[in-house]
C-alpha positions in Angstrom: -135.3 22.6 258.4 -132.6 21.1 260.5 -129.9 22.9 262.2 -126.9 21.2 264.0 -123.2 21.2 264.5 -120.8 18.5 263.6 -119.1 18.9 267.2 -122.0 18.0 268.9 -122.1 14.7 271.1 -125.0 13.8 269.1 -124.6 13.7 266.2 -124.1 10.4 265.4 -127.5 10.0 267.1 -129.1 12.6 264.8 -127.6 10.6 261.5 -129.7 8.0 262.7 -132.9 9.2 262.2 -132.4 11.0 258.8 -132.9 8.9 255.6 -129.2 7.6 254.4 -128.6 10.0 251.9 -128.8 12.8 254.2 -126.9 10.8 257.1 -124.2 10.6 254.0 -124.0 14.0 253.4 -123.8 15.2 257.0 -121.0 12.4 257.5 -119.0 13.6 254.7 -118.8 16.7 256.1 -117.5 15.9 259.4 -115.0 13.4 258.0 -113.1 15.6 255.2 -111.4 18.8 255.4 -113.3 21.1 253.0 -110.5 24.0 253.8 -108.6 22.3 252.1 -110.5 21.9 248.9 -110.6 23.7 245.7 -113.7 26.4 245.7 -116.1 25.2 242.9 -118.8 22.9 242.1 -118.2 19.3 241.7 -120.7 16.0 241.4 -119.8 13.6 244.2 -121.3 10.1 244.9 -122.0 8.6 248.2 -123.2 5.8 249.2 -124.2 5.3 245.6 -126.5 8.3 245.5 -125.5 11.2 243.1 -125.2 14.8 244.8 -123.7 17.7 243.9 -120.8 19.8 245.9 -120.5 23.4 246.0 -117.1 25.0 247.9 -118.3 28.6 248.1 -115.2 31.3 248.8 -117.5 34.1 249.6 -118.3 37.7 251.5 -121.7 37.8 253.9 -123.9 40.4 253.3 -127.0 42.9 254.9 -130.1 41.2 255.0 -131.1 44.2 252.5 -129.3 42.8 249.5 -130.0 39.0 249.6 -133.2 37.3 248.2 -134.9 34.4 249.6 -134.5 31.7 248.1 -136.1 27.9 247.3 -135.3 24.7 245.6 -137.5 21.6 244.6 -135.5 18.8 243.5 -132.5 18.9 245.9 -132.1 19.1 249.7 -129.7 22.2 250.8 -126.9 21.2 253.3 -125.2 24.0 253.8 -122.4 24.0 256.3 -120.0 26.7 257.5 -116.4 25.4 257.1 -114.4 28.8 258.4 -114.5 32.5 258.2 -117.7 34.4 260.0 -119.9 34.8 261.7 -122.9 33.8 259.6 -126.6 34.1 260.3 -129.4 32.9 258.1 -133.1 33.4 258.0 -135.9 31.2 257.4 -139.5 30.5 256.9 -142.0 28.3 255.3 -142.9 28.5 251.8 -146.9 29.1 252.6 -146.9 29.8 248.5 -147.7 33.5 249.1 -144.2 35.0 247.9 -143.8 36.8 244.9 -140.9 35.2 242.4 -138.1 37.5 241.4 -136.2 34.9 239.3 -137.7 31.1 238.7 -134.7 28.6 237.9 -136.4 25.7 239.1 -136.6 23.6 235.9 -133.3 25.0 235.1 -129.9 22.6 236.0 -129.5 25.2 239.5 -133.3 24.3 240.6 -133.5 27.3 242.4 -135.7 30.2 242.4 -135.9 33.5 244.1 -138.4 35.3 245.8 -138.7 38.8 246.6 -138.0 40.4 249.7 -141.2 40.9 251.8 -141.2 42.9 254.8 -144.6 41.1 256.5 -143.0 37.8 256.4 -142.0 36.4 260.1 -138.2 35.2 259.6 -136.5 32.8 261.9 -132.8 33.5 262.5 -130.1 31.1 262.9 -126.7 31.6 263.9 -123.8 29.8 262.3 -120.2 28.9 263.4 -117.8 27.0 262.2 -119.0 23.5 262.3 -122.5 24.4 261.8 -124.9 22.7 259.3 -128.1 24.3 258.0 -130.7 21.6 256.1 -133.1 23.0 254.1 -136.2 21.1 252.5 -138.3 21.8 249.7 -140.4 24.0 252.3 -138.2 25.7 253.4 -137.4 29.2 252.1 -133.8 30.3 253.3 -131.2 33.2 253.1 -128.1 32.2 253.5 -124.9 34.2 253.9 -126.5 37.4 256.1 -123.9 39.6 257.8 -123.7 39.3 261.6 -124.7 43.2 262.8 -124.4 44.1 259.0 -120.7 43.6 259.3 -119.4 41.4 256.3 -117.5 38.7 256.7 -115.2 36.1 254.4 -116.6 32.6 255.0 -115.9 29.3 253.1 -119.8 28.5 252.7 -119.9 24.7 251.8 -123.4 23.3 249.9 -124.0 19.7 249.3 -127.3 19.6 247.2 -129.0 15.9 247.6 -131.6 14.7 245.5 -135.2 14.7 247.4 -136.2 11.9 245.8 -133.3 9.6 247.1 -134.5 10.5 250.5 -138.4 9.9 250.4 -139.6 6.6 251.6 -142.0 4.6 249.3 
């Protein structure tokens, strides 16, 4: 997992050492304004690699009522374009979680896992600016309410293909 802000002096340092189609994605979202964009999902190209846009119009909610969740073919970059606070939790997928719903050879590659209360979550604070990047390993829950108080945020996910960004 990665964890940045857009604002940061550095972070045309950090694009560096990412593989290009991540640098891409991260670069897109500092140089657009995704406010001003129609919610939805849309397939994008940059830099001649295929990825797919998701402009999210959505409410944060209690830790209690979100379910982990995991992907296999795409990278998540999820980045908070306004509205919050967010927070989001994390952890490795050690291959010990129990699957509520499995999407993954569906077109949403996703699956959920149940909620399990002996799994050690890392928490991540997000403001606007701030980008979340999730691997394949990485189990996440996006979207959690800040003290369990909801909040409208505009939630923006670029999804980029794994195998665009591993090295032969």
């Amino acid at each position: 997992m990665l964890y940045g802000n857009i604002n940061n002096e550095f972070f045309h340092t950090q694009l560096k050492l990412l593989p290009a189609p991540l640098a891409s994605a991260l670069r897109f979202l500092k140089d657009n304004d995704l406010n001003a964009h129609e919610p939805g999902k849309f397939d994008i190209e940059l830099d001649g690699v295929k990825m797919i846009l998701q402009v999210l119009d959505i409410e944060t909610k209690t830790r209690a009522e979100l379910l982990p969740e995991i992907h296999r073919k795409f990278i998540d970059v999820q980045f908070l374009a306004s509205g919050g606070p967010e927070n989001a939790a994390y952890y490795n997928d050690d291959g010990t979680n129990k699957v509520h719903e499995d999407l993954l050879t569906s077109p949403r590659d996703i699956c959920f896992y149940e909620n399990n209360p002996n799994i050690r979550e890392g928490l991540i604070p997000l403001e606007v600016g701030t980008f979340a990047v999730y691997f394949p390993w990485d189990v996440h829950v996006p979207a959690i309410a800040v003290n369990d108080k909801p909040a409208k945020i505009r939630k923006i996910v670029i999804k980029v293909p794994l195998d665009k960004c591993l090295k032969a």
